[in-house]
C-alpha positions in Angstrom: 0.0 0.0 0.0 1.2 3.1 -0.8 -0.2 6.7 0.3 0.7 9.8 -1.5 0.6 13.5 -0.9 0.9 16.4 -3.4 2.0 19.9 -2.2 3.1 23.0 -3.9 0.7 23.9 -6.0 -0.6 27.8 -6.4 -1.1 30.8 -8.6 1.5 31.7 -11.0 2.0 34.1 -13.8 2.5 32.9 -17.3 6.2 32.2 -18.0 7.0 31.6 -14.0 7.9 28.2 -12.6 6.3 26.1 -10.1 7.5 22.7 -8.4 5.0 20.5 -7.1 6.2 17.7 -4.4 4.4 14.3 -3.8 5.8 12.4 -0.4 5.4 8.9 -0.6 4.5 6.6 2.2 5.3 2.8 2.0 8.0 0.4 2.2 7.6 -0.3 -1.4 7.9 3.0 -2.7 11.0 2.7 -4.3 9.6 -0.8 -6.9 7.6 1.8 -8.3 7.3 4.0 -11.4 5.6 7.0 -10.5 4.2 9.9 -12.3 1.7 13.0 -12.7 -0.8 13.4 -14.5 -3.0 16.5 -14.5 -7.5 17.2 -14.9 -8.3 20.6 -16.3 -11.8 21.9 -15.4 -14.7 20.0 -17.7 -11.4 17.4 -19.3 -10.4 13.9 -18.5 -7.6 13.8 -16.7 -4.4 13.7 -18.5 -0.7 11.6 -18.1 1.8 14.4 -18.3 5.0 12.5 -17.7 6.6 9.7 -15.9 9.7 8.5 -13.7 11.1 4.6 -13.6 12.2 3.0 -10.4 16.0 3.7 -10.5 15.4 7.5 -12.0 15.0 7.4 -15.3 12.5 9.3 -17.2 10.3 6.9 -19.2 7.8 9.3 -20.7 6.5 12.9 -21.3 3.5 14.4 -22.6 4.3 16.7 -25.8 2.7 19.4 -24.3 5.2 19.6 -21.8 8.5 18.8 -23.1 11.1 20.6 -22.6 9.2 22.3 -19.9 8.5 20.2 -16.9 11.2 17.9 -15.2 10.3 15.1 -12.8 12.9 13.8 -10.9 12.7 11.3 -7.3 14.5 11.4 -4.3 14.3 7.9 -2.8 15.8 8.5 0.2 13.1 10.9 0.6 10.1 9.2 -0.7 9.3 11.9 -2.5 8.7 13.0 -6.2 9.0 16.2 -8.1 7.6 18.0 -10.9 9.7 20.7 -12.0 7.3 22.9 -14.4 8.8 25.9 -16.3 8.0 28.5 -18.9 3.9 27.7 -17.4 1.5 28.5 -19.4 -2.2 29.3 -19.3 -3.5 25.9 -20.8 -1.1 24.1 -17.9 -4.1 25.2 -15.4 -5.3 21.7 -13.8 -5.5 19.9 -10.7 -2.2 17.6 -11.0 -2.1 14.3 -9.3 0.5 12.3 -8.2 0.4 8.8 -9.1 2.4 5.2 -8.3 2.4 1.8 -9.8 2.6 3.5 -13.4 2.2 1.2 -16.2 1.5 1.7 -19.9 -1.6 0.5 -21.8 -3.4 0.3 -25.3 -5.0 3.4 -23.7 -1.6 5.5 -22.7 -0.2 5.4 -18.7 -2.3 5.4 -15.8 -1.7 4.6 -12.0 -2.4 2.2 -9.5 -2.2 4.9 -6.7 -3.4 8.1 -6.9 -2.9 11.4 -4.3 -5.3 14.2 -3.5 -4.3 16.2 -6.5 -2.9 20.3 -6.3 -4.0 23.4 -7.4 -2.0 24.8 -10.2 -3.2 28.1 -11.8 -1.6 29.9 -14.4 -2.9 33.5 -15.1 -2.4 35.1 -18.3 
């Protein structure tokens, strides 16, 4: 079982940066890939990019490429999201997510935090 927290979410300007945290509870946190993903008011919610076990980046949404890093911190059970250059359309509640895996249908999680706030203002 694994229990996750997001943090760091908030109101930003276009063009500023955010970094959004997601601390991990769990012995087993560190067998899993983990990722965010991000819901926009009215949308599905959305895979935006993805970490392996040992670090690795596995996957990133176009929208975001070259603009958001994620990154892990084992020895902190915790995961990052390093989102620059933000821009309007990156306004969603972004989730933190564990136990990634990839199918016909794109990545999804097997668990899922509370989600944060990000708001870009134009």
């Amino acid at each position: 079982q694994v229990q996750l927290v997001e943090s760091g979410g908030g109101l930003v300007q276009a063009g500023g940066s955010l970094r959004l945290s997601c601390a991990a509870s769990g012995r087993t946190f560190r067998r899993y890939a983990m990722g965010w993903f991000r819901q926009a008011s009215g949308k599905d919610r959305e895979f935006v990019t993805a970490i392996s076990w040992s670090g690795g980046t596995l996957d990133s949404a176009h929208a975001v490429k070259g603009r958001f890093t994620i990154s892990r911190d084992s020895a902190k059970n915790t995961v990052y999201l390093q989102m620059n250059s933000l821009k309007p359309e990156d306004t969603a509640v972004y989730y933190c997510a564990a136990g990634l895996d990839k199918y016909d249908s794109g990545w999804w999680g097997h668990y899922w935090g509370q989600g944060t706030q990000v708001t870009v203002s134009s």
